[in-house]
C-alpha positions as CSV (number, residue, x, y, z in Angstrom):
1,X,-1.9,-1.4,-1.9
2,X,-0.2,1.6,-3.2
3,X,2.8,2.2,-0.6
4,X,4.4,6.2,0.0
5,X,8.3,6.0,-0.6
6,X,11.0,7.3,1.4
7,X,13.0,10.2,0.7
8,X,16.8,9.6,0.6
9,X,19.9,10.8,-1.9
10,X,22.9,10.7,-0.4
11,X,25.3,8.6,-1.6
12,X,27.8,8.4,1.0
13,X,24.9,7.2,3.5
14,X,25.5,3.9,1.7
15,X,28.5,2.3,3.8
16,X,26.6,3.9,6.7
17,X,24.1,2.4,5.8
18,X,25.7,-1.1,6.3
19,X,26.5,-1.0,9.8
20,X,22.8,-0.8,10.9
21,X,22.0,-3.4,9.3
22,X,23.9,-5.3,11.4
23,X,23.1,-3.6,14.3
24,X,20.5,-5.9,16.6
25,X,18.1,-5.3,19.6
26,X,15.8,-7.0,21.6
27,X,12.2,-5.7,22.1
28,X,12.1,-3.7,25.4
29,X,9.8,-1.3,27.3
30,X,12.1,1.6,26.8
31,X,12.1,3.5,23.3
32,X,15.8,3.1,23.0
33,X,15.8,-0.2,22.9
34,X,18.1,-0.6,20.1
35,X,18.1,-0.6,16.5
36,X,15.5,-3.0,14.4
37,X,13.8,-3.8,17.9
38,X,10.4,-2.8,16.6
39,X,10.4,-5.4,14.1
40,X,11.0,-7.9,16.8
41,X,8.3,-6.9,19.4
42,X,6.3,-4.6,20.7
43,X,8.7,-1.4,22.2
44,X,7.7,1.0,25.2
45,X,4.9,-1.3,25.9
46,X,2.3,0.5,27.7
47,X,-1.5,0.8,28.5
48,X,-1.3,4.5,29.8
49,X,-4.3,6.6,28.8
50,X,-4.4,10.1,28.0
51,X,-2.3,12.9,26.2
52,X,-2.0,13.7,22.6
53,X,-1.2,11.6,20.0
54,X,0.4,13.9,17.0
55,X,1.3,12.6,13.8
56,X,2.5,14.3,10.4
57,X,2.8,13.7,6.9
58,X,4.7,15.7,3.9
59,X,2.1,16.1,1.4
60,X,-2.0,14.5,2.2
61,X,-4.1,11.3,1.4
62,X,-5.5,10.5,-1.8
63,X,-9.0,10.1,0.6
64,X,-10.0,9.0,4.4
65,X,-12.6,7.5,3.1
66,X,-12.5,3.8,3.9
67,X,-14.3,2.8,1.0
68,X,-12.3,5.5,-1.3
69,X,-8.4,5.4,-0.4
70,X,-5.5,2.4,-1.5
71,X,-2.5,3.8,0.6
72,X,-1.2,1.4,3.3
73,X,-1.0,4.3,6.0
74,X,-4.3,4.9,5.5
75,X,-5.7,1.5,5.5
76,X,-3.5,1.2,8.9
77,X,-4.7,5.0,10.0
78,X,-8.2,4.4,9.1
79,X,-8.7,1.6,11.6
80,X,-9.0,3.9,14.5
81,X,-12.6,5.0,13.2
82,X,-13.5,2.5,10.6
83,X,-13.7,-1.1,12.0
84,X,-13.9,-3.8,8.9
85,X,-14.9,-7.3,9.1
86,X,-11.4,-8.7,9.4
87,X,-8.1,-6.8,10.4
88,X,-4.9,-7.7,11.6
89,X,-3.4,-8.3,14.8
90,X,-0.8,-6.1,15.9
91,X,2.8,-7.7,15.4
92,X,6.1,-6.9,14.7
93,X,7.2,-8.5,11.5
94,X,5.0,-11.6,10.3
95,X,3.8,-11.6,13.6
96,X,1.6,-8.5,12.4
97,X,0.0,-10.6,9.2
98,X,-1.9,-12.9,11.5
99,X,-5.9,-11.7,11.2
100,X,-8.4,-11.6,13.4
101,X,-12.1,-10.9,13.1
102,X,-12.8,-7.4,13.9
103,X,-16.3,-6.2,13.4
104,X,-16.7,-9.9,12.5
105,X,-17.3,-12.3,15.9
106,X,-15.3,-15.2,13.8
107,X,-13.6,-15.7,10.5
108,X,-15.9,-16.4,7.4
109,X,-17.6,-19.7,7.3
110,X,-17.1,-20.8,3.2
111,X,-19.8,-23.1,1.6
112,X,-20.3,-23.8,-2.2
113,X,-16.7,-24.7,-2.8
114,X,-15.1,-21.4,-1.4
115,X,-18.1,-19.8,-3.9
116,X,-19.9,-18.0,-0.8
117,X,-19.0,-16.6,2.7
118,X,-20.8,-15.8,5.4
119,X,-20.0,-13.7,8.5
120,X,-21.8,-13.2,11.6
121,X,-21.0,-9.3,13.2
122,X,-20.7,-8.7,16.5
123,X,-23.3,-7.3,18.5
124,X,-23.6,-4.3,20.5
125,X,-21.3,-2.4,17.9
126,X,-22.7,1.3,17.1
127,X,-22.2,3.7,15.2
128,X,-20.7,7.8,16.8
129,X,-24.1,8.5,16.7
130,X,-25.4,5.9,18.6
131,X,-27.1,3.8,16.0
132,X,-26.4,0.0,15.5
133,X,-24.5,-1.1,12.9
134,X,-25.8,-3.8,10.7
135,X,-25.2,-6.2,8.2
136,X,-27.0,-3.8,5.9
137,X,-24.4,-1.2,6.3
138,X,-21.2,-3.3,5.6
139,X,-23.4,-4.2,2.6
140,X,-24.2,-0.7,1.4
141,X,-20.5,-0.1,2.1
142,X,-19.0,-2.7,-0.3
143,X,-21.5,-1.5,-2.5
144,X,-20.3,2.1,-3.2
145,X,-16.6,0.8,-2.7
146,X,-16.7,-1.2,-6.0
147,X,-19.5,-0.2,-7.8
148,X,-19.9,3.7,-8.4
149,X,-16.3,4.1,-9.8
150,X,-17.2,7.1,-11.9
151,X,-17.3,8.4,-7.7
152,X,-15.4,6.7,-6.0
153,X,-12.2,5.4,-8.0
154,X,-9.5,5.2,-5.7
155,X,-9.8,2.0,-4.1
156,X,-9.3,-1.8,-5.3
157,X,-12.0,-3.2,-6.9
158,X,-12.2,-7.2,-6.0
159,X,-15.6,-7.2,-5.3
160,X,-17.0,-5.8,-8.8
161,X,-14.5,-8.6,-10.2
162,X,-15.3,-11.4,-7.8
163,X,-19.4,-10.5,-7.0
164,X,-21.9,-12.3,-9.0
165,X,-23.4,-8.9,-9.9
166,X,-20.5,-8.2,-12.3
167,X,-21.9,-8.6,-15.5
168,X,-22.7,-4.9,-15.5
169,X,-26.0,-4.7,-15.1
170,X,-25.5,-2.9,-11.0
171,X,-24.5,0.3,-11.2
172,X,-24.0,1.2,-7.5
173,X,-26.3,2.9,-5.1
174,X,-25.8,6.2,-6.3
175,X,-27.6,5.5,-9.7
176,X,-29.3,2.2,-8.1
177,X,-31.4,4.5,-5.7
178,X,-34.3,2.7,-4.1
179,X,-33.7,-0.4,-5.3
180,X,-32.4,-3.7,-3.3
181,X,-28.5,-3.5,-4.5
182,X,-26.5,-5.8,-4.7
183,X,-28.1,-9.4,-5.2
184,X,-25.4,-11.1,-4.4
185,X,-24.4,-9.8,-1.0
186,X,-27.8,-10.6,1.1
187,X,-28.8,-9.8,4.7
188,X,-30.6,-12.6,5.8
189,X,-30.7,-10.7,9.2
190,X,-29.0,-7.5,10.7
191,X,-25.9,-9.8,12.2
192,X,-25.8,-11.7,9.1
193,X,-24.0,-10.8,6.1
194,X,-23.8,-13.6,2.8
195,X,-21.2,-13.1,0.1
196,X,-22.0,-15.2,-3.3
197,X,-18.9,-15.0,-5.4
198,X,-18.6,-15.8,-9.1
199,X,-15.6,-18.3,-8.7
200,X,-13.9,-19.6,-5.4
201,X,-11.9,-17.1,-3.6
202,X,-9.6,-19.2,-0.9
203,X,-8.1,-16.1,0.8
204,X,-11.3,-13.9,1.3
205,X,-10.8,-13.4,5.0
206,X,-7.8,-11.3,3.7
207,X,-10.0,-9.7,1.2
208,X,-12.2,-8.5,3.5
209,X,-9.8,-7.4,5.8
210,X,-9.8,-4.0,3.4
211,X,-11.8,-1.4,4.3
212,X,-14.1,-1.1,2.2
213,X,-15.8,-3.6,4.3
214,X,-15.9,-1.1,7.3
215,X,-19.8,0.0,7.4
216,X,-21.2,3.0,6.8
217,X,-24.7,4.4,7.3
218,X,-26.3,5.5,3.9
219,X,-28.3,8.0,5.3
220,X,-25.1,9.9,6.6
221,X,-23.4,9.1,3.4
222,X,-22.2,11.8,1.0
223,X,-20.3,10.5,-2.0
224,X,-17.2,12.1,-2.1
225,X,-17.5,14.3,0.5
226,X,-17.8,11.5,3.0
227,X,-14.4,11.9,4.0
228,X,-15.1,15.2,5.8
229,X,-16.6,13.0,8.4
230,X,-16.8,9.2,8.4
231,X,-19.1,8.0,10.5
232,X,-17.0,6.2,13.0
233,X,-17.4,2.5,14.6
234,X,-14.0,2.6,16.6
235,X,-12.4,3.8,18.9
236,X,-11.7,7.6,17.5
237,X,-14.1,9.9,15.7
238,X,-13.6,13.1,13.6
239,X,-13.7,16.0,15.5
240,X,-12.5,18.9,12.6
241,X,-11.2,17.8,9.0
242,X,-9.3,21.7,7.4
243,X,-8.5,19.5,3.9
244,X,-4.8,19.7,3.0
245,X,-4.4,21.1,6.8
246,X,-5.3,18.8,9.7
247,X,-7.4,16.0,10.9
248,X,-7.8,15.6,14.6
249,X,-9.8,12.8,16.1
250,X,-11.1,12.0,19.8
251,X,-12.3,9.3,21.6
252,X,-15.5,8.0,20.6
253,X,-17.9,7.8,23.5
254,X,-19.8,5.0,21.5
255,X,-16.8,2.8,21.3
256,X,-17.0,-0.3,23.6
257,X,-14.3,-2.7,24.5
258,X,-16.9,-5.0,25.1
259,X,-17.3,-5.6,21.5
260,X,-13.7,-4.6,20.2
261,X,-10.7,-7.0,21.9
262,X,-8.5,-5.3,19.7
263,X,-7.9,-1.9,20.3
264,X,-7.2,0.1,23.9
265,X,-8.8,4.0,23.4
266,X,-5.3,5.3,24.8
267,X,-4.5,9.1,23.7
268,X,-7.7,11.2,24.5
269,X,-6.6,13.3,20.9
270,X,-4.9,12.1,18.0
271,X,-4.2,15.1,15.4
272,X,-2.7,14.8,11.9
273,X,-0.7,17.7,10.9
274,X,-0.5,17.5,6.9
275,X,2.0,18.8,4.3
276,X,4.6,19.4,6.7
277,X,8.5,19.4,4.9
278,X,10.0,16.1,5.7
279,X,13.2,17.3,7.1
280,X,10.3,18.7,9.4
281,X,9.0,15.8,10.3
282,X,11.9,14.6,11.2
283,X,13.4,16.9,13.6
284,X,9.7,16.7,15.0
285,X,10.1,13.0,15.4
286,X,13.6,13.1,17.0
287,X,12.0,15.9,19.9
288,X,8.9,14.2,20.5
289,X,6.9,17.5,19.6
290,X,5.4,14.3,16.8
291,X,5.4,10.7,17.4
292,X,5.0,9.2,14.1
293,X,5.4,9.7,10.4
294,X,2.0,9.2,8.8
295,X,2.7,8.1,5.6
296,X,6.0,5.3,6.7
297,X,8.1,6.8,4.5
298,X,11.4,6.9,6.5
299,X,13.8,9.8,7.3
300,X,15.3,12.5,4.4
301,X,18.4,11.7,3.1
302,X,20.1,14.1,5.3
303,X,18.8,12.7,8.6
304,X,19.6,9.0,7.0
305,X,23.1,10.0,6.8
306,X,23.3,11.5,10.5
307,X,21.2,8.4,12.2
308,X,23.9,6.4,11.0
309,X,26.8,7.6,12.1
310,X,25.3,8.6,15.8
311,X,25.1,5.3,18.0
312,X,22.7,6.5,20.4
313,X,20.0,8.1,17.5
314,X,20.4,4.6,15.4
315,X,19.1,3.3,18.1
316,X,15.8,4.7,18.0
317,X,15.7,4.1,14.4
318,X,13.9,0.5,12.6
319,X,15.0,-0.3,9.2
320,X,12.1,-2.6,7.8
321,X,11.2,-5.2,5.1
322,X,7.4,-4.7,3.8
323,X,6.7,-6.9,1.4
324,X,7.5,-4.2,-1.2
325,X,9.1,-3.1,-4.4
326,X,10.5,-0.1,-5.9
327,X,9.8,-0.2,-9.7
328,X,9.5,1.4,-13.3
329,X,6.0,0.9,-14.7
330,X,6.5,0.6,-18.8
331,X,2.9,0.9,-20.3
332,X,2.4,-1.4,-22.8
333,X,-0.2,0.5,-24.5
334,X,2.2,3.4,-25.7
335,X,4.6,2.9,-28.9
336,X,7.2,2.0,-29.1
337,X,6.6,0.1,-25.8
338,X,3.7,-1.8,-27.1
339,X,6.8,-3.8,-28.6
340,X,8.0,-6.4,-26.1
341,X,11.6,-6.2,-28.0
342,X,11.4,-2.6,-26.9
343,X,10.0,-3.6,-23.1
344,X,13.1,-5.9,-22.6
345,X,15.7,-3.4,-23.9
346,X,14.4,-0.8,-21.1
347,X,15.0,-3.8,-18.9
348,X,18.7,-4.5,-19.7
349,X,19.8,-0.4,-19.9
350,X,18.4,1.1,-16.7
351,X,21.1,1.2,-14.5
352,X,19.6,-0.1,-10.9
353,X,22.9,0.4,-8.8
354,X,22.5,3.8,-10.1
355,X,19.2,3.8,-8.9
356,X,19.7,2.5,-5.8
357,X,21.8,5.1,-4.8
358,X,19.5,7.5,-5.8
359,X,17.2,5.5,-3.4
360,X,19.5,6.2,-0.5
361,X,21.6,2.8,-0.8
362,X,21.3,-0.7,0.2
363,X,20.1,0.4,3.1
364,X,16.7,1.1,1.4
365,X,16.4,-2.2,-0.2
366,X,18.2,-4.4,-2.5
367,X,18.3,-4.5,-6.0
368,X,15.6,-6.3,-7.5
369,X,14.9,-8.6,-10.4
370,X,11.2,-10.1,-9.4
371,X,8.1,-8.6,-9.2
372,X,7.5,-10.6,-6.2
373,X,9.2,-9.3,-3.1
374,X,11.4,-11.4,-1.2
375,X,9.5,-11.7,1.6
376,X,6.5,-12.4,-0.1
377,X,5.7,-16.6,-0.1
378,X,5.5,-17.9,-3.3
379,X,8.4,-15.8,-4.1
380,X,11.2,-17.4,-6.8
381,X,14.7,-16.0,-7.1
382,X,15.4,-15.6,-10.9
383,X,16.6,-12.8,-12.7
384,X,16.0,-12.9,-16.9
385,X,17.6,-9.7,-17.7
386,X,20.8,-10.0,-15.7
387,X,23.3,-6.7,-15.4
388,X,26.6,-6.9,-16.1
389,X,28.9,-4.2,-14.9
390,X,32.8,-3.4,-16.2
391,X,34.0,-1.2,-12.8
392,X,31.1,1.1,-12.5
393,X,29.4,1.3,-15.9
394,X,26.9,-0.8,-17.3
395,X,27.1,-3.1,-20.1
396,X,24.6,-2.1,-22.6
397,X,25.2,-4.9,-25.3
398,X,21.8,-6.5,-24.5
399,X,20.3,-3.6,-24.4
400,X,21.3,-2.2,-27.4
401,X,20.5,-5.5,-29.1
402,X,17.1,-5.4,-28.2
403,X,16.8,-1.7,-29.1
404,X,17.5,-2.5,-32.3
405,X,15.8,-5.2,-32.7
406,X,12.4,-3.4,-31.8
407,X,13.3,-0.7,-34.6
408,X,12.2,2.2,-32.8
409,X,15.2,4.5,-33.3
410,X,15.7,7.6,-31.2
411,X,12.2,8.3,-29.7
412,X,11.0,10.9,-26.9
413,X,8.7,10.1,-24.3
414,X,7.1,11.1,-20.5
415,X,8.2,9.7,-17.3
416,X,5.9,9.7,-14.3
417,X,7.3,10.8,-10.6
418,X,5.6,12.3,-7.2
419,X,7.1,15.7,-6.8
420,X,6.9,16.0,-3.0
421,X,9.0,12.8,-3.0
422,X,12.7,13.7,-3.3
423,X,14.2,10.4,-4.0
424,X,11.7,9.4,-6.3
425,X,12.2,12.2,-8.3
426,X,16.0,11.5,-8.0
427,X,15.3,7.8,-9.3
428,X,13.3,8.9,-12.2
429,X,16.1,11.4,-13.3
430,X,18.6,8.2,-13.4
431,X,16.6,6.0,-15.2
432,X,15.9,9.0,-17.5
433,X,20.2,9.1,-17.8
434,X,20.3,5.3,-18.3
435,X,17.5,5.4,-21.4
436,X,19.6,8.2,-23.1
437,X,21.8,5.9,-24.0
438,X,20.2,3.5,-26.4
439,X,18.8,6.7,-27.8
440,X,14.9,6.8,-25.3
441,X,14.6,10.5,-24.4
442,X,12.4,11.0,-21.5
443,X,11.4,14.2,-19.8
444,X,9.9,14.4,-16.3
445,X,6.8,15.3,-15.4
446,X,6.1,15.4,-12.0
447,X,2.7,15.4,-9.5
448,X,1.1,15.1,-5.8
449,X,1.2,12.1,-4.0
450,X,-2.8,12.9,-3.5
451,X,-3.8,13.2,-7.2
452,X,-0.7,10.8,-8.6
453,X,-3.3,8.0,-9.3
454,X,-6.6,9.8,-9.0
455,X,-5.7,12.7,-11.9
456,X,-2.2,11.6,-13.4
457,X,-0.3,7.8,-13.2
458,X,-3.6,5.9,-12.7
459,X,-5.7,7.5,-15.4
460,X,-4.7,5.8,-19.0
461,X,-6.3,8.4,-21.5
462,X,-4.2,10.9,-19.8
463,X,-1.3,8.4,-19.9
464,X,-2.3,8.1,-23.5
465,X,-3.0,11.7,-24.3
466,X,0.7,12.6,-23.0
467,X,2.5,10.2,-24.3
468,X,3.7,9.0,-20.7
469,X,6.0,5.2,-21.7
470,X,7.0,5.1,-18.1
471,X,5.7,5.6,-14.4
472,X,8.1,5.3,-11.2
473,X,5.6,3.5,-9.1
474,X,6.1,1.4,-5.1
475,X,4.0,-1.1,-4.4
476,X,2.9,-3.5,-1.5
477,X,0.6,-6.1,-0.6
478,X,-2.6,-5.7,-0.5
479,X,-2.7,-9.0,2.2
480,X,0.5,-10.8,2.6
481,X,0.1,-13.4,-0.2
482,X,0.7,-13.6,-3.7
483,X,-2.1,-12.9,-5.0
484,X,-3.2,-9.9,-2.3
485,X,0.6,-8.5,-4.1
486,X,0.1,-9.6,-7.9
487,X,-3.5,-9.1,-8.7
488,X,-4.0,-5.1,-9.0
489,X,-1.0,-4.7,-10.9
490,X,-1.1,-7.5,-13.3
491,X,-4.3,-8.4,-14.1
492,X,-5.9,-6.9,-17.1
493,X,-9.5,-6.7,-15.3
494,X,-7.9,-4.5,-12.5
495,X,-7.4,-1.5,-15.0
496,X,-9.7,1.2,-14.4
497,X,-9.9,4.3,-16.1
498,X,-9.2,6.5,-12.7
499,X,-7.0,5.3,-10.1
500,X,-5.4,2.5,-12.0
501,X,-2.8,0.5,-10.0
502,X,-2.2,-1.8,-13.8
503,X,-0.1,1.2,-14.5
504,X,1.7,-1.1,-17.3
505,X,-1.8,-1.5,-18.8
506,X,-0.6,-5.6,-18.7
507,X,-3.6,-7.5,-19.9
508,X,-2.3,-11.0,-20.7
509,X,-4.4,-13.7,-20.9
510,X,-2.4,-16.2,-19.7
511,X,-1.2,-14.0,-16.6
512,X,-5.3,-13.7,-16.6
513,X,-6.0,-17.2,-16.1
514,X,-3.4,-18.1,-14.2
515,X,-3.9,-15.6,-11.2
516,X,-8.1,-16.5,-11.2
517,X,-7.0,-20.3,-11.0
518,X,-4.7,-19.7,-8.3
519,X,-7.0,-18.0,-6.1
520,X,-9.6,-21.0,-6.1
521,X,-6.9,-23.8,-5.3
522,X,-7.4,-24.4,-1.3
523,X,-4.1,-26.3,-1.3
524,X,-2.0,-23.5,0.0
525,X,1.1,-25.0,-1.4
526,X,-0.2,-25.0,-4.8
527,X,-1.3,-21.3,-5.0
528,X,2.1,-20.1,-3.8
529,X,3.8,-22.2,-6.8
530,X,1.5,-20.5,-8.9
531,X,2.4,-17.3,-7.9
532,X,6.3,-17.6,-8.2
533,X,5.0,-19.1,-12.1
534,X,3.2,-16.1,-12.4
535,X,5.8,-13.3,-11.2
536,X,7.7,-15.4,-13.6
537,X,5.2,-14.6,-16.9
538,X,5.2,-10.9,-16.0
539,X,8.8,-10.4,-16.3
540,X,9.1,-12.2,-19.7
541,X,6.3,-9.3,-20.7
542,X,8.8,-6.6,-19.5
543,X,5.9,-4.2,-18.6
544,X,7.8,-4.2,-15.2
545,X,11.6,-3.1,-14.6
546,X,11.8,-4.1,-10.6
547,X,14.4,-1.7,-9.4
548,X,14.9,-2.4,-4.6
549,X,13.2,-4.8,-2.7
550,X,12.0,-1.8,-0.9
551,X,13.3,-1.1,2.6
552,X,12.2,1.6,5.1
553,X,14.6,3.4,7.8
554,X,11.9,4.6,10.8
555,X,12.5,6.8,13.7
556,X,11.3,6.0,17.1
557,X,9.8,8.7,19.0
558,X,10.9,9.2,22.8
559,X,7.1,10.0,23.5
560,X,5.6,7.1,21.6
561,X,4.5,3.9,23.2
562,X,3.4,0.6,21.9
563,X,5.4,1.0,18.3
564,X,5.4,-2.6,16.6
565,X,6.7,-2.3,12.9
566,X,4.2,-4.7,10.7
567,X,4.7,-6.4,7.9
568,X,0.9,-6.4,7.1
569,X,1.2,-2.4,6.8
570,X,4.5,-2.6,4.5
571,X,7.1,-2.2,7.2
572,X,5.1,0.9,9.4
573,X,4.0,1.1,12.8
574,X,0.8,-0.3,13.5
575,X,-1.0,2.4,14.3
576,X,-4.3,0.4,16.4
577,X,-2.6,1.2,19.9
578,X,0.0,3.7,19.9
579,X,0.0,5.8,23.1
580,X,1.9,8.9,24.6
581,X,5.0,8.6,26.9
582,X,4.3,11.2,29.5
């Protein structure tokens, strides 16, 4: 799923940056229980009820619909209200990619060959407004999710690809009114829901750990406006939604722990201040006045540096794998870069030690030369366009080889960047340095984090219409496998025409093949051999130049309790249980 970045520039953070990294800490019930411990257990354990729960974010979500959003931090923030059929456990590290069935009472039952699930949902589980949730509204839900795009474009669309029904002919409920839906999903009863896929799927438990599967009522639905107020079923609901301002939710008197073994109910109020200044956010943070970042991007640059060098404030800090990577999208439907000799000479000349500076150091991640992140399974260490470096300057022989071997000359093109995201920005502007010399002038262009992939990145006639060749772009798993990471940005039947994650536009049919027949293989083994082969394929297309094996750098809040940093949410807090410190 589409993952924020963190903001960081300083260069002399770098050897800083190094001594936290070896800098341990054991899991404790005090907030200062040393550097990393959050990624090792659960820190200021606590079940204390009450208080107010106040996070912030530097620009606003795409969407808090469930059915209509692809950020992590929103899939993570969204389970508070929006309970889908299978979630994760919270658990620092790994730990946190172990699922559990949430409005599900058990894990799928497959049948047909891994062709067709079926779940059973808890009973007793209601909606705010008191009604019960059925099978009929998980249903409805997956139906908008994935099949009225030209409305609702923002998410993943698995279902449409993997449903029976996707031969066209189901046009979502929107333009289906009145009419029985989806025939492959049936509701045999209102616990009962049936899922009739088109080719075995062995990882749909993880599929449907998305929300999209989290129900909502059609009667109370409104398109895109549903994200005003989503009708919850956990354990907060909307109380006011200012857009671009504040969200603030409170406990949900329907919400019973009867039915729900997963979450607690502990702050009475949890509000969402939005498009604060990250320097902000972070001196917030430090004095408790907010108690977590919304988005998981990480402390500014300038905070990095002075976390670092402070023993007692790098204690409170958590610097986090997530399964993600930093990268340069190339679209491969934009001359010259249609030309794979042109795609490979990108690969060789952008300088990524100059970029991972930019990035804040190694600190923030390594430097990468997979698609797959290294902490992905299935993940193969190779590197086909190797760097070579004389002192601090890149050789560009290979580079320049391949240049002129695609013929292109000197050519002028767009570059892609979030502008309320410093060090991506920074990151664009030394890849944009590295291109001038084999003779690639690229100009920035710059947009929201909230309309990046709705208006900009993720829409390919614009892409087209602008002449954009390259898009900075982060990405994490949608579920911690190979294919939850690879299929969205590598498979040619993932592009969509608005809020496109394929930002390369890659539509090989080999890649193609090879990802649909490693999803069927139940031998475990097997499918994460075929994903290393596949990660493989991609990077002899060049339509991706991986830059960091993306870290973040957290600060721990004095008033926050129950903070667990999660791989399954890219390296963030897992927000199901996070209480106030009185």
């Amino acid at each position: 799923m589409r993952r924020s970045l963190p903001v960081a520039t300083v260069a002399a953070i770098t050897s800083a940056g190094l001594l936290l990294a070896g800098c341990g800490g054991k899991a404790s019930s005090d907030s200062s229980a040393g550097a990393n411990a959050a990624t090792k257990g659960v820190v200021n354990a606590s079940d204390e009820k009450g208080g107010t729960l106040t996070y912030a974010m530097s620009d606003a979500p795409e969407s808090f619909d469930p059915g209509n959003t692809y950020y992590a931090f929103v899939y993570n923030f969204s389970r508070l209200y929006a309970r889908p059929l299978t979630t994760f456990k919270p658990g620092a590290g790994t730990k946190g990619e172990e699922l559990a069935p949430d409005l599900a009472e058990s894990m799928g039952k497959p049948s047909d060959g891994g062709k067709t699930w079926t779940y059973k949902l808890r009973k007793g589980v209601k909606f705010e407004d008191g009604t019960p949730v059925t099978s009929q509204d998980v249903k409805y839900a997956v139906e908008r999710s994935n099949f009225a795009r030209d409305t609702l474009s923002l998410g993943p669309n698995y279902f449409q690809q993997f449903l029976q029904d996707n031969d066209g002919g189901y046009k979502g409920p929107y333009k289906d009114k009145g009419k029985e839906g989806l025939k492959s999903v049936e509701t045999p009863d209102a616990q009962t829901i049936v899922f009739h896929l088109n080719k075995p799927f062995a990882e749909f438990d993880y599929l449907v750990s998305a929300p999209q599967t989290a129900p909502v009522p059609q009667a109370k639905d409104k398109g895109a406006d549903y994200t005003k107020h989503v009708m919850s079923t956990g354990s907060y609901k909307f109380e006011n939604y200012q857009e671009g301002k504040q969200l603030t939710l409170v406990r949900n008197p329907q919400w019973s722990a009867a039915t729900d073994p997963l979450r607690k109910q502990l702050p009475d109020k949890i509000v969402l201040n939005l498009k604060v200044a990250q320097s902000t956010i972070d001196k917030d943070l430090q004095s408790g006045n907010t108690m977590v970042d919304m988005a998981g991007r990480g402390v500014d640059g300038q905070t990095q540096a002075q976390l670092l060098t402070d023993p007692t404030q790098k204690s409170h800090t958590d610097n986090a794998l997530g399964q993600r990577l930093v990268y340069t999208a190339i679209n491969t439907k934009v001359a010259p870069f249609n030309n794979v000799e042109c795609r490979k000479a990108v690969e060789y000349a952008i300088d990524k030690k100059s970029v991972q500076t930019a990035l804040g150091g190694p600190i923030r991640g390594d430097i990468a030369s997979t698609v797959l992140p290294t902490d992905i399974a299935g993940y193969q260490k190779f590197d086909l366009y190797p760097q070579k470096y004389d002192g601090d300057n890149l050789d560009l022989t290979e580079a320049k080889a391949h240049w002129k071997k695609c013929g292109a000359g000197n050519v002028n093109t767009t570059i892609l960047a979030r502008n309320d995201r410093q060090d991506e920005i920074d990151a664009a502007t030394s890849v944009i340095g590295s291109l001038k010399k084999i003779g690639i002038n690229a100009k920035i262009q710059s947009y929201p984090t909230s309309k990046y992939f709705s208006d900009y990145a993720g829409v390919p006639e614009f892409d087209k219409s602008n002449n954009v060749g390259l898009m900075m772009m982060q990405w994490g798993a949608d579920f911690p496998t190979g294919y939850g990471y690879l299929q969205q940005i590598l498979n040619g039947k993932a592009i969509s025409q608005s809020g496109n994650s394929n930002l390369s536009q890659l539509d090989d049919p080999e890649i193609n093949k090879l990802l649909d027949g490693a999803i069927a293989n139940t031998d475990q083994a097997a499918r994460e051999k075929a994903y290393g082969d596949i990660d493989r394929k991609a990077m002899e297309q060049a339509a991706i130049v991986p830059l960091t094996y993306f870290k973040v750098l957290m600060y721990r809040s004095p008033k926050a309790t129950n903070l667990v940093s999660t791989s399954a949410f890219s390296g963030e807090y897992d927000y199901l249980n996070i209480g106030v410190k009185k």
